[in-house]
C-alpha positions as CSV (number, residue, x, y, z in Angstrom):
1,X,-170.5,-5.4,108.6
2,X,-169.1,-3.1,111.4
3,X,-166.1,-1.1,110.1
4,X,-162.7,-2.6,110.5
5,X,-163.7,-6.2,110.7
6,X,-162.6,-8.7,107.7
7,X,-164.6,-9.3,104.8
8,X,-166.3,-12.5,104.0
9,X,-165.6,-11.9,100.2
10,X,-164.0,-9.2,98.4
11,X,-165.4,-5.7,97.4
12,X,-165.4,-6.0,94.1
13,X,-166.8,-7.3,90.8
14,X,-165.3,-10.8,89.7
15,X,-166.9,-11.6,86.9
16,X,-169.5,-9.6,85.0
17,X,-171.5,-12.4,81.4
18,X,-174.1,-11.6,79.4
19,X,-175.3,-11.4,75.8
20,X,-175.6,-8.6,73.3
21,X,-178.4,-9.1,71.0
22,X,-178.1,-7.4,67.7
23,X,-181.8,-7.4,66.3
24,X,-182.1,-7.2,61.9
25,X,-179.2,-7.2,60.4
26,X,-177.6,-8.2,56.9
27,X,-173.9,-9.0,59.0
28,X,-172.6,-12.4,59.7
29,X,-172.7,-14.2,63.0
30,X,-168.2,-13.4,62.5
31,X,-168.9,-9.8,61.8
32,X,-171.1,-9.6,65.3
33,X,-168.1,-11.2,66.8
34,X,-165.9,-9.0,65.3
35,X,-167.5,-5.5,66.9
36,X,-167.9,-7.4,69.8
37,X,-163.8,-7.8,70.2
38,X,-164.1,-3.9,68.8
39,X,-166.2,-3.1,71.7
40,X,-164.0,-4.7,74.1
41,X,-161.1,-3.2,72.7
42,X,-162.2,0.2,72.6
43,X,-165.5,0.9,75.2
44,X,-164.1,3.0,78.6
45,X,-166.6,0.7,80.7
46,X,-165.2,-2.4,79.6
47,X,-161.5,-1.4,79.7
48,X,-162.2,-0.2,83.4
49,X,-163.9,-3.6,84.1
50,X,-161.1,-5.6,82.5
51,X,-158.3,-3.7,84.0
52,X,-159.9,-4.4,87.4
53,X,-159.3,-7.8,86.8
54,X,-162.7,-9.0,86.7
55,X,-164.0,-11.3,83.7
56,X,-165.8,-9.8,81.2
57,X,-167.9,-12.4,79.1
58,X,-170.3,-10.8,76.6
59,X,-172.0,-13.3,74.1
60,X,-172.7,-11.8,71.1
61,X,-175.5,-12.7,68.8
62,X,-178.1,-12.3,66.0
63,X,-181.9,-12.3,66.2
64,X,-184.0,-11.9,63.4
65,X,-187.8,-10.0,64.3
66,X,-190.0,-11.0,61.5
């Protein structure tokens, strides 16, 4: 796009998703969720994201590796 002419969309991030896979654990699927509001709570990265005002949605979950 040549400088000075509009933007189709904005220059940002919107809306950032994905899943956070916790592999062998003895915690509970509510105690995953739990760290995960931690994490978003108290990670820089997120807190920059969120404050931007784009979405953060992070699934959180448990997989068990035989």
């Amino acid at each position: 796009m040549p400088l000075g002419s509009p933007l189709p969309v904005p220059a940002r991030l919107e809306h950032v998703w994905g899943t956070a896979t916790v592999h062998n654990t003895n915690a509970t699927q509510e105690q995953i969720k739990k760290l995960g509001d931690e994490v978003h709570l108290r990670c820089p990265v997120a807190n920059m994201i969120v404050l931007s005002g784009c979405v953060l949605d992070i699934h959180w979950r448990i997989v068990e590796v035989d």
